[in-house]
C-alpha positions in Angstrom: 0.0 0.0 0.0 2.9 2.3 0.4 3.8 2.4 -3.1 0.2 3.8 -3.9 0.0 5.9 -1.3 3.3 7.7 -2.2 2.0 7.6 -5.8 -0.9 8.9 -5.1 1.0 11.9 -3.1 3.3 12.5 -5.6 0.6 13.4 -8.3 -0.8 15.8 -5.8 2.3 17.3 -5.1 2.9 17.9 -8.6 -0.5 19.1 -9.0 0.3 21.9 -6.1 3.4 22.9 -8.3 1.4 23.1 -11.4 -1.1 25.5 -9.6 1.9 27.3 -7.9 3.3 28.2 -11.4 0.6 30.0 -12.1 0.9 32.5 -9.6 1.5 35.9 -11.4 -1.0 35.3 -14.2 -4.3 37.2 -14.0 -6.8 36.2 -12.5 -9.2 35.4 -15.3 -5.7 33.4 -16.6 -5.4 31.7 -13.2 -9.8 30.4 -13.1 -9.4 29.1 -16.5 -6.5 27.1 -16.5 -6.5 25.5 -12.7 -9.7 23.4 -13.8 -7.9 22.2 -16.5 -5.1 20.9 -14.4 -7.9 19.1 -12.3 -9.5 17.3 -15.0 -6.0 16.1 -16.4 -5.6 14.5 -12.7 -9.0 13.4 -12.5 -8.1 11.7 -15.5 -4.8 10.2 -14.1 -6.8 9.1 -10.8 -9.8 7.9 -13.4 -7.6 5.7 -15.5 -5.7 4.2 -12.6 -9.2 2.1 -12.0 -9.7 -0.8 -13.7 -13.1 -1.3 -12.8 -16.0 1.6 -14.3 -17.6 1.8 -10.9 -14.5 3.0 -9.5 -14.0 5.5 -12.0 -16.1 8.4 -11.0 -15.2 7.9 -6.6 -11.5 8.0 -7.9 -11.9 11.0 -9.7 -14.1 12.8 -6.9 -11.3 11.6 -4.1 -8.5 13.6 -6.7 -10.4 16.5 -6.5 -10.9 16.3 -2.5 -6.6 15.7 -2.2 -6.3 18.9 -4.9 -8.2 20.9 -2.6 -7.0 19.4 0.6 -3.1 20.6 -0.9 -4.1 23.8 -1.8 -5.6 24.7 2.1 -2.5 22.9 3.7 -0.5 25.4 1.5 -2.4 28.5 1.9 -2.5 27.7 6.0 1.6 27.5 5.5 1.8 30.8 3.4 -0.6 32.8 5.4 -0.6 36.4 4.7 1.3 36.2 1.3 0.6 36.4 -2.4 0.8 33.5 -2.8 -1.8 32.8 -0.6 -4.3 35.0 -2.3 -3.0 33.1 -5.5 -4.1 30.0 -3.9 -7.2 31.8 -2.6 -8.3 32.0 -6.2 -7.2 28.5 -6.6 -9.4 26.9 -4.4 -12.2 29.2 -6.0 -11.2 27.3 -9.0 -11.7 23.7 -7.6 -13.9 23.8 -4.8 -17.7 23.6 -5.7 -19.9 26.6 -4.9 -20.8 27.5 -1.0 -17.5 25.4 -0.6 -15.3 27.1 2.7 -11.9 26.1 3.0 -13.0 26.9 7.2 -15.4 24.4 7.6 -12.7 21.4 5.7 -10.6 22.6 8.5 -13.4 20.5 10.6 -13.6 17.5 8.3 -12.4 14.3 9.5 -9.2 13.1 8.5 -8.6 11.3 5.1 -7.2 7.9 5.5 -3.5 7.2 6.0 -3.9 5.7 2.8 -4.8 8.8 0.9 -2.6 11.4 2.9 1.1 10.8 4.0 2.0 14.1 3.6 
């Protein structure tokens, strides 16, 4: 299980740098290309199933670690641009009514989705 869990970490970490690159485009730039980046790892997470049923949960549990990266990040860069950046990020990603306050009171993901 370790092999997948670090695999599964390493695509999100990559998928934090992909977002962080973006920083200093506008903002318009920013909300159109981050959802792009999702689907690609929704994608990634999709095709790693080999059975359909799987499919869709695998792609909804990328999208949860894409947005749990981005709050970690923004809660480590308080204050920042980057922050803001990652601010319009989450805006990006998270579905409407979404508060990156009340994830801060969901439970825990398994150890087998987050060693980071």
């Amino acid at each position: 299980m370790g092999k997948v869990r670090s695999g599964i970490a390493a695509l999100i970490e990559v998928f934090l740098k992909d977002v962080l690159r973006l920083e200093g485009e506008t903002e318009a730039q920013v909300r159109e290309r981050v959802p792009i980046h999702v689907a690609e790892y929704e994608r990634m997470f999709r095709d790693s199933q080999l059975e359909e049923g799987n499919k869709d949960l695998a792609a909804k549990v990328c999208r949860a670690l894409c947005r749990r990266s981005v709050i970690k990040d923004m809660a480590k860069r308080g204050g920042t641009p980057t922050e803001a950046h990652l601010q319009i990020v989450l805006g990006s990603i998270a579905p409407p009514g979404f508060s990156s306050k009340d994830y801060a009171d969901a439970p825990p993901l398994s150890p087998a989705l987050d060693d980071r």
